[in-house]
MARKEPA-841036 format. One record per residue (C-alpha): residue in three letters; x, y, z; residue number from 1. Coordinates in steps of 0.5 Angstrom, whole numbers, plus 500, padded with zeros to 3 digits. Layout:
BEGIN
{r "Ala", {X, Y, Z}, NUM}
...
//
This chain:
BEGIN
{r "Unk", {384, 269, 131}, 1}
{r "Unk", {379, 266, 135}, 2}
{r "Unk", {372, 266, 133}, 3}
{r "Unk", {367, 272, 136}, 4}
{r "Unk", {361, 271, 140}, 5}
{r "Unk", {355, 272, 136}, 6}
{r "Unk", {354, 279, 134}, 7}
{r "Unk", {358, 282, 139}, 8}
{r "Unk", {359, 289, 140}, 9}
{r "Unk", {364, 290, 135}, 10}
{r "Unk", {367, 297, 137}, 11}
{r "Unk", {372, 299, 131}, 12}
{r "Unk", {377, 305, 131}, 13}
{r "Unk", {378, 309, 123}, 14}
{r "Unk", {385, 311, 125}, 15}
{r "Unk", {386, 313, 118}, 16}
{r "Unk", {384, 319, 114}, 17}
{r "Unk", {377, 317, 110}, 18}
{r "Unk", {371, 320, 107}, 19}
{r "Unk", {364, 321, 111}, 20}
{r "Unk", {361, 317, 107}, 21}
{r "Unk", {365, 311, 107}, 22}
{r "Unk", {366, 312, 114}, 23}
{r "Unk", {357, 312, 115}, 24}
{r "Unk", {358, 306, 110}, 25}
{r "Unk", {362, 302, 116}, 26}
{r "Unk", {358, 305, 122}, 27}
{r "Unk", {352, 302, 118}, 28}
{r "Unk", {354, 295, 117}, 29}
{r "Unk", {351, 293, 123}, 30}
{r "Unk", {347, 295, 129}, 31}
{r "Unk", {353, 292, 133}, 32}
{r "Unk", {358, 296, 130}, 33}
{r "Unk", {360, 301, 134}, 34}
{r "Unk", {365, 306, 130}, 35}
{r "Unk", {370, 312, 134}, 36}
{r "Unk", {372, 316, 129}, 37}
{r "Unk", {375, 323, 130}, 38}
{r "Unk", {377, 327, 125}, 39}
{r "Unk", {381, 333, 128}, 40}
{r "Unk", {385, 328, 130}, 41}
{r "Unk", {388, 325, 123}, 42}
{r "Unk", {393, 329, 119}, 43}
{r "Unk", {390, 333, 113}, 44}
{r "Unk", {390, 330, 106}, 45}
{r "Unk", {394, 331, 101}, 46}
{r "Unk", {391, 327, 096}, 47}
{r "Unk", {385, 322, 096}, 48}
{r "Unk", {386, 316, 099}, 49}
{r "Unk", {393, 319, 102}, 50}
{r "Unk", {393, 314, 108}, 51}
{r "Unk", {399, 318, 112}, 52}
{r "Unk", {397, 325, 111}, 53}
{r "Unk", {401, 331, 111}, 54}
{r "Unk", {408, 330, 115}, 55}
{r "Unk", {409, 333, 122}, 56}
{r "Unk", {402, 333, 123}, 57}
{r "Unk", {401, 334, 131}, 58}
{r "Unk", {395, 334, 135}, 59}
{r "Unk", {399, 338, 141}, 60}
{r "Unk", {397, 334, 148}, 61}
{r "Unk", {390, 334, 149}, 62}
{r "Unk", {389, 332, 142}, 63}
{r "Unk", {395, 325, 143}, 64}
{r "Unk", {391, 324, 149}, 65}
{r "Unk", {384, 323, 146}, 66}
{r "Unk", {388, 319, 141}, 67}
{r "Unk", {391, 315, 145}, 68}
{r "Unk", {384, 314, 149}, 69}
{r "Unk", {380, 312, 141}, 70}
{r "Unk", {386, 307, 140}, 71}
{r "Unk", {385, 304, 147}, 72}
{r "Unk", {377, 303, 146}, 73}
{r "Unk", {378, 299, 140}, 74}
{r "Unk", {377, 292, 138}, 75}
{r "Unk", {379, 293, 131}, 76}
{r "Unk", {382, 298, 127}, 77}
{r "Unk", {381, 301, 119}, 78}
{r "Unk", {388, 302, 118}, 79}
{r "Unk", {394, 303, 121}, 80}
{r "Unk", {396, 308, 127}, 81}
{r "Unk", {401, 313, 123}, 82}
{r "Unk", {401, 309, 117}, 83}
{r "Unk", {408, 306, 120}, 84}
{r "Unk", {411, 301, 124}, 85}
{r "Unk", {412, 304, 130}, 86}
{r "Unk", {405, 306, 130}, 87}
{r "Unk", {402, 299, 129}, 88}
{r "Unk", {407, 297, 134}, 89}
{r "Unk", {405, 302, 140}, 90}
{r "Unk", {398, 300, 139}, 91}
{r "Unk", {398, 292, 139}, 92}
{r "Unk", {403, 294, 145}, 93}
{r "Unk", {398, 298, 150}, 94}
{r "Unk", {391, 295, 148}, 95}
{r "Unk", {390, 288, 149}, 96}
{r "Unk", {384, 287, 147}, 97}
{r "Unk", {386, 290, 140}, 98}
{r "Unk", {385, 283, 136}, 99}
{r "Unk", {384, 286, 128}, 100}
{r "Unk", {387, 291, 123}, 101}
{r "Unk", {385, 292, 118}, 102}
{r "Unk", {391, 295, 113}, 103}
{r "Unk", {391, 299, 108}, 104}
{r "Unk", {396, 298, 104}, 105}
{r "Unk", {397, 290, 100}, 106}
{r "Unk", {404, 290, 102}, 107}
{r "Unk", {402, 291, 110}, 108}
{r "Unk", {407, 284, 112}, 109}
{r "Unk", {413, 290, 112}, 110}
{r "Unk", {409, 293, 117}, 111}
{r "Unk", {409, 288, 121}, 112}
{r "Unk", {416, 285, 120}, 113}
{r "Unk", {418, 292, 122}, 114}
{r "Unk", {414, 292, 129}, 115}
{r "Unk", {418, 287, 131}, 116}
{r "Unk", {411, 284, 136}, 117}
{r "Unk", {412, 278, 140}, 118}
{r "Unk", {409, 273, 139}, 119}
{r "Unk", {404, 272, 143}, 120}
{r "Unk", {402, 279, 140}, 121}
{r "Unk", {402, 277, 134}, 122}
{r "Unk", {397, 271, 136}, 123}
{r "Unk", {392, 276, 138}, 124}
{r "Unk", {392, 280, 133}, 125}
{r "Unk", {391, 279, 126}, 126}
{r "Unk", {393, 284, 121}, 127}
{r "Unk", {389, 283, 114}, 128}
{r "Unk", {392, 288, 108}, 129}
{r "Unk", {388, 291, 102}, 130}
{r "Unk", {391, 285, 097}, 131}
{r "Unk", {386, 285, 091}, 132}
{r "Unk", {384, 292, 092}, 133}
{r "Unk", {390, 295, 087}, 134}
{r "Unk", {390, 290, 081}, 135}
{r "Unk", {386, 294, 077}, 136}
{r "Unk", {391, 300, 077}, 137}
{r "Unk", {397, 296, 078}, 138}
{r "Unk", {396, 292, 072}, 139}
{r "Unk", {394, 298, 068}, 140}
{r "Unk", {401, 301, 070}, 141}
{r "Unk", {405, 294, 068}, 142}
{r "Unk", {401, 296, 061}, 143}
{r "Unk", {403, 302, 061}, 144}
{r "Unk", {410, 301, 061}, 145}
{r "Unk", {411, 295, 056}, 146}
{r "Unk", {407, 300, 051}, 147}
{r "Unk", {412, 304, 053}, 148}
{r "Unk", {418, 302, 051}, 149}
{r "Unk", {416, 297, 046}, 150}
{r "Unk", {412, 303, 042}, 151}
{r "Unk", {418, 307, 043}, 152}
{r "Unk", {416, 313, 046}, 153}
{r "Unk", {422, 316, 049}, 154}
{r "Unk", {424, 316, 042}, 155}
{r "Unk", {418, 318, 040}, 156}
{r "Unk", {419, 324, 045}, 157}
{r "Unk", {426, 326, 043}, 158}
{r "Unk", {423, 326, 036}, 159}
{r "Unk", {418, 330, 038}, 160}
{r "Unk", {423, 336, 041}, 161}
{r "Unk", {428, 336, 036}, 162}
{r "Unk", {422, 337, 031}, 163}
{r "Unk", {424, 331, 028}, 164}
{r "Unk", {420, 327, 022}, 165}
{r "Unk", {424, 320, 022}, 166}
{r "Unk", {418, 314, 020}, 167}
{r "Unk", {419, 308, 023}, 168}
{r "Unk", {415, 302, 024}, 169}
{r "Unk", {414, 301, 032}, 170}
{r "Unk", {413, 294, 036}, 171}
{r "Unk", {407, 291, 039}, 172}
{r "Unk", {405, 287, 044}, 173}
{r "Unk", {402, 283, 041}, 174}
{r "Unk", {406, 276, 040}, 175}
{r "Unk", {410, 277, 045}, 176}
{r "Unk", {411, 273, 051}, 177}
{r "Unk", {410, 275, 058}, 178}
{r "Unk", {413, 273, 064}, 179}
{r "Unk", {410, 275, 070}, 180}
{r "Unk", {413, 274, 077}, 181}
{r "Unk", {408, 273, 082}, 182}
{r "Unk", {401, 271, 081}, 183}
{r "Unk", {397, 274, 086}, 184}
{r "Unk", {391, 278, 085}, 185}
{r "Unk", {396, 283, 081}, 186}
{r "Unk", {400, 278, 078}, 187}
{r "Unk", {393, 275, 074}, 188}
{r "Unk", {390, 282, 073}, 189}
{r "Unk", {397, 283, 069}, 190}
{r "Unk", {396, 276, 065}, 191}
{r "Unk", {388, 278, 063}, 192}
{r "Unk", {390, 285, 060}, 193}
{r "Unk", {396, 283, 057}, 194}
{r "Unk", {392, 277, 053}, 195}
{r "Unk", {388, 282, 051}, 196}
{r "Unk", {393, 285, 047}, 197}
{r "Unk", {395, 278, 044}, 198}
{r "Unk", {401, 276, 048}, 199}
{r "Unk", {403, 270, 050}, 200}
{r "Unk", {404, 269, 058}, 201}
{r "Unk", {408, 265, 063}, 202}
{r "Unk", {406, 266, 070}, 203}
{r "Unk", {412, 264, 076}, 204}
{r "Unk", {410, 263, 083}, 205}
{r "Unk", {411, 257, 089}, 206}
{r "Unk", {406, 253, 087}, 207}
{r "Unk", {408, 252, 080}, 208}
{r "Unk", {400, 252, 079}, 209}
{r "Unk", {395, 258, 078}, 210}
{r "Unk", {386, 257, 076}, 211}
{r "Unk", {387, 263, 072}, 212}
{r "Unk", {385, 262, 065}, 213}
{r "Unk", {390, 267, 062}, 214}
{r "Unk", {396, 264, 065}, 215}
{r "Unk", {398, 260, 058}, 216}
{r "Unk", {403, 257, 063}, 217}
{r "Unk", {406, 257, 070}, 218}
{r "Unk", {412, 254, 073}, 219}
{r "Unk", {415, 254, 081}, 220}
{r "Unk", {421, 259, 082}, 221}
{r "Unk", {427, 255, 081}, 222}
{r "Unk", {425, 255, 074}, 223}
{r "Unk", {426, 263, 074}, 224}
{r "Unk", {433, 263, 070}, 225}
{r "Unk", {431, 258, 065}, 226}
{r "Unk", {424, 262, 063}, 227}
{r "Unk", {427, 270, 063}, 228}
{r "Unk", {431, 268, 056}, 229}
{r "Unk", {424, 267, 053}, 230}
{r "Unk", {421, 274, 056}, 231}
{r "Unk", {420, 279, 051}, 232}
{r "Unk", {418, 284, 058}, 233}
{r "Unk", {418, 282, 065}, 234}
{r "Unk", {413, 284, 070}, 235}
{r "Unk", {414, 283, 078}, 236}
{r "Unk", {408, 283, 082}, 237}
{r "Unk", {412, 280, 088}, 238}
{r "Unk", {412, 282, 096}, 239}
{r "Unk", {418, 283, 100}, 240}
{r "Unk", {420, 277, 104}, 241}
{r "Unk", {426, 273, 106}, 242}
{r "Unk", {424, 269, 099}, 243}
{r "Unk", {424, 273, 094}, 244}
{r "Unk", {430, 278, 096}, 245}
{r "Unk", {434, 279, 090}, 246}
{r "Unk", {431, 274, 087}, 247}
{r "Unk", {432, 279, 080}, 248}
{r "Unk", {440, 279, 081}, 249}
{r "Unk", {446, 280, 077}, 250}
{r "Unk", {445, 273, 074}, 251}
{r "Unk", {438, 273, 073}, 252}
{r "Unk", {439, 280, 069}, 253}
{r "Unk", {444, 277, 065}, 254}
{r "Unk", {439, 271, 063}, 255}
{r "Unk", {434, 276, 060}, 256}
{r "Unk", {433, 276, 053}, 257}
{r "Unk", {436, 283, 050}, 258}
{r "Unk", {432, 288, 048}, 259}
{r "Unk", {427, 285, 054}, 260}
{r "Unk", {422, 291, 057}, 261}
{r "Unk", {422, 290, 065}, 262}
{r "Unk", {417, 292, 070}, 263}
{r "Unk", {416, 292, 077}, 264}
{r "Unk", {410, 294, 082}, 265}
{r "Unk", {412, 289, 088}, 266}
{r "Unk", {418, 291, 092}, 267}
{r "Unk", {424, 295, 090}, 268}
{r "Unk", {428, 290, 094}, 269}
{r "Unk", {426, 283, 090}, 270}
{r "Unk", {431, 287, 084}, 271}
{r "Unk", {438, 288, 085}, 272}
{r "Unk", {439, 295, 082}, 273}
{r "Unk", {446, 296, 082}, 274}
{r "Unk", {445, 291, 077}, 275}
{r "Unk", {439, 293, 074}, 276}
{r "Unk", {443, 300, 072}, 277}
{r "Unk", {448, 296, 068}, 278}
{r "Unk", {444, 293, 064}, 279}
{r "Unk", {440, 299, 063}, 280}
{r "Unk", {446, 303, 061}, 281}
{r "Unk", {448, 297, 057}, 282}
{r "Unk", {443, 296, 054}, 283}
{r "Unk", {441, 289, 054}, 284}
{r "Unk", {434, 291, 057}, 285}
{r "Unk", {431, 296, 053}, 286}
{r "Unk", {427, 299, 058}, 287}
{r "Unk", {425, 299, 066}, 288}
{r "Unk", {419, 302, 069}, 289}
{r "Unk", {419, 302, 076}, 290}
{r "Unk", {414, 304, 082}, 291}
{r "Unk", {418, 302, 087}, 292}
{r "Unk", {425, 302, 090}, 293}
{r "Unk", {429, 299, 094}, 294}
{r "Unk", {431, 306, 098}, 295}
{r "Unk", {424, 310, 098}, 296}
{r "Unk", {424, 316, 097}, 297}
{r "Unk", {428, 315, 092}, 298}
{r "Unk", {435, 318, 093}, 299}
{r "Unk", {436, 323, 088}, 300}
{r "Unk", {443, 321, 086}, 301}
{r "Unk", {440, 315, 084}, 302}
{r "Unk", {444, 314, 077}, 303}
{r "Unk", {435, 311, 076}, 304}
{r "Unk", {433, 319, 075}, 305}
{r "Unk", {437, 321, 069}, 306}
{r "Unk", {437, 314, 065}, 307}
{r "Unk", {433, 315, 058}, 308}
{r "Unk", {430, 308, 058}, 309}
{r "Unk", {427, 308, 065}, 310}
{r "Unk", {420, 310, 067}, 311}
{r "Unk", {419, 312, 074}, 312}
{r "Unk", {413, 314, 079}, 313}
{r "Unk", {413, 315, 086}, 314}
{r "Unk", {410, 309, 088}, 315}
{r "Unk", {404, 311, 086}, 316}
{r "Unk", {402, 308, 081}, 317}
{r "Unk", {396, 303, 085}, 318}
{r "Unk", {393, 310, 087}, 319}
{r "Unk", {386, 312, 085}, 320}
{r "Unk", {381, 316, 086}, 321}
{r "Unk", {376, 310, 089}, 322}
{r "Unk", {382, 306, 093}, 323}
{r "Unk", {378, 308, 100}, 324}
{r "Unk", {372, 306, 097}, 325}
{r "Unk", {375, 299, 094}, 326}
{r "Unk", {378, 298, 101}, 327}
{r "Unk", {372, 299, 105}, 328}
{r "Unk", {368, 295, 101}, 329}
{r "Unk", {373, 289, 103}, 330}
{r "Unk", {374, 292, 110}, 331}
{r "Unk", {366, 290, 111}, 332}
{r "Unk", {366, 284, 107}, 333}
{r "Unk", {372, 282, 113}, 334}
{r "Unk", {368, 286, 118}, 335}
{r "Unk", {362, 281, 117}, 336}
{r "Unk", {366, 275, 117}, 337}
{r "Unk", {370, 277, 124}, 338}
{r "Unk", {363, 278, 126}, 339}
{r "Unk", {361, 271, 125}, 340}
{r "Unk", {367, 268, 127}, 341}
{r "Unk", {370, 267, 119}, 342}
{r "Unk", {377, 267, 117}, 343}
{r "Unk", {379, 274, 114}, 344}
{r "Unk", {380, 275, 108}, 345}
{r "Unk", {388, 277, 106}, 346}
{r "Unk", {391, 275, 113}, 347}
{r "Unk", {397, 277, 113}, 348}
{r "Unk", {402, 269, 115}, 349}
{r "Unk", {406, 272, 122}, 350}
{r "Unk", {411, 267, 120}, 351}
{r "Unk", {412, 270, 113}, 352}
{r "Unk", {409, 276, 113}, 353}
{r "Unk", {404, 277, 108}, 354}
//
């Protein structure tokens, strides 16, 4: 992105559905931000932080050509039109002096991948994610799931309705070793909790290097198949890119210590579910919790639905209550430095998309 002339006019387009007093947050950022909101032209929520709103909203044709006029006037974006592909694509493509959005979602390089923008597109207009803003929620599902299984309580539930009073000892986290696959903002967030329940953690990324204090040890991707014997639970926080599909396939399944837990809240693609189902249904791995899929909405014929150790959430599990506050405050952290010329924050790499 090149630099911007001293505190220009700035004028920025929310095209996601956002509360009044986030959006007057933004509007009082600066004297030379200009904000064009409309929120009859928005689709109504179904959920705090729903940034799609509910399906089929039409806006009839005055309201697509207000909609259309806002998108045209605007320099920067709050989220991305439509919350989709085509929608971020139509923009970039009639309004050229578009040159930032911001997403609203960690794993935005998708949309851009999908909007197939041409090169010089991608040049003029940068695309920053919400990387960072989910860790806290993430991580406390990675948690979630490892004490899950590892606490035993499917068995504890079936007990429970067959009435049933069977004493037994339950794991513990504690001790264990935990291998996390990806060490971004999620991927650190994962290693300090779990340290504070006492495991042992092995981080894997491309660098084979990590600053946080709570990684124990951290090695490059090729070392993958030689670590995942080691793991009693596996965490996955990675994105989807032509690197890391299929990374966890048959072989690397099979490589896991038995018994181990597995979580996933990157990308459903990075796991070969096919195989995952196997091993699940022969109980190498005791359990799977799983935000994410490689087909979402999940298809109800999935064999996922009805396996007893398998925990899901519809990609869901970084929601909460204060997401749009989270994202606004990066949004204007990001808004200052656009305003100054600055390198954003969480610009997504146009060759590798995130």
């Amino acid at each position: 992105m090149s630099g911007t002339d001293d505190h220009h006019a700035i004028t920025v387009a929310i095209v996601t559905p956002l509360e009044p007093e986030l959006v007057k947050q933004i509007r009082d950022s600066g004297d030379h931000v200009e904000v064009l909101y409309e929120p009859d032209l928005l689709p109504p929520v179904r959920y705090p932080g729903d940034h799609g709103g509910v399906p089929g909203f039409a806006r009839g044709a005055g309201g697509e050509g207000r909609w259309r006029h806002m998108l045209e006037g605007a320099e920067v974006f709050f989220g991305v039109p439509g919350d989709s592909a085509a929608g971020l694509a139509a923009a970039v493509h009639s309004n050229q002096n578009l040159r930032w959005v911001q997403a609203t979602s960690a794993g935005a390089g998708e949309q851009v991948r999908a909007a197939a923008l041409a090169p010089e597109e991608l040049e003029r207009v940068t695309v920053t994610t919400a990387s960072g803003v989910h860790a806290g929620p993430l991580a406390e599902f990675c948690m979630l799931g490892l004490l899950y299984f590892i606490r035993g309580v499917p068995r504890l539930q079936a007990d429970q309705r067959a009435h049933r009073w069977d004493e037994r000892p339950m794991g513990e986290l504690s001790g264990r070793t935990l291998v996390i696959v990806g060490l971004g903002a999620i991927g650190n967030e994962v290693a300090r909790m779990a340290k504070a329940f006492g495991m042992h953690t092995i981080g894997i990324n491309r660098r084979g290097h990590s600053d946080s204090a709570d990684v124990d040890a951290v090695h490059q991707s090729d070392r993958l198949l030689d670590l995942l014997p080691q793991a009693d639970a596996v965490a996955v926080t990675l994105p989807r890119t032509d690197e890391t599909l299929g990374m966890l396939d048959a072989q690397a399944l099979k490589s896991m210590k038995p018994g181990a837990v597995l979580v996933n809240v990157g990308r459903g693609a990075v796991i070969d579910e096919p195989a995952l189902v196997q091993a699940l249904r022969e109980g190498r791995l005791s359990g799977a919790a799983l935000d994410v899929f490689s087909t979402e909405p999940l298809p109800t014929q999935s064999p996922l639905w009805d396996l007893p150790n398998v925990l899901i959430t519809p990609h869901t599990a970084a929601l909460s209550m204060r997401e749009n506050e989270r994202i606004v405050e990066l949004f204007i952290e990001n808004l200052r430095r656009y305003a100054n010329g600055e390198v954003l924050l969480n610009r997504v790499d146009p060759q590798l998309f995130y």
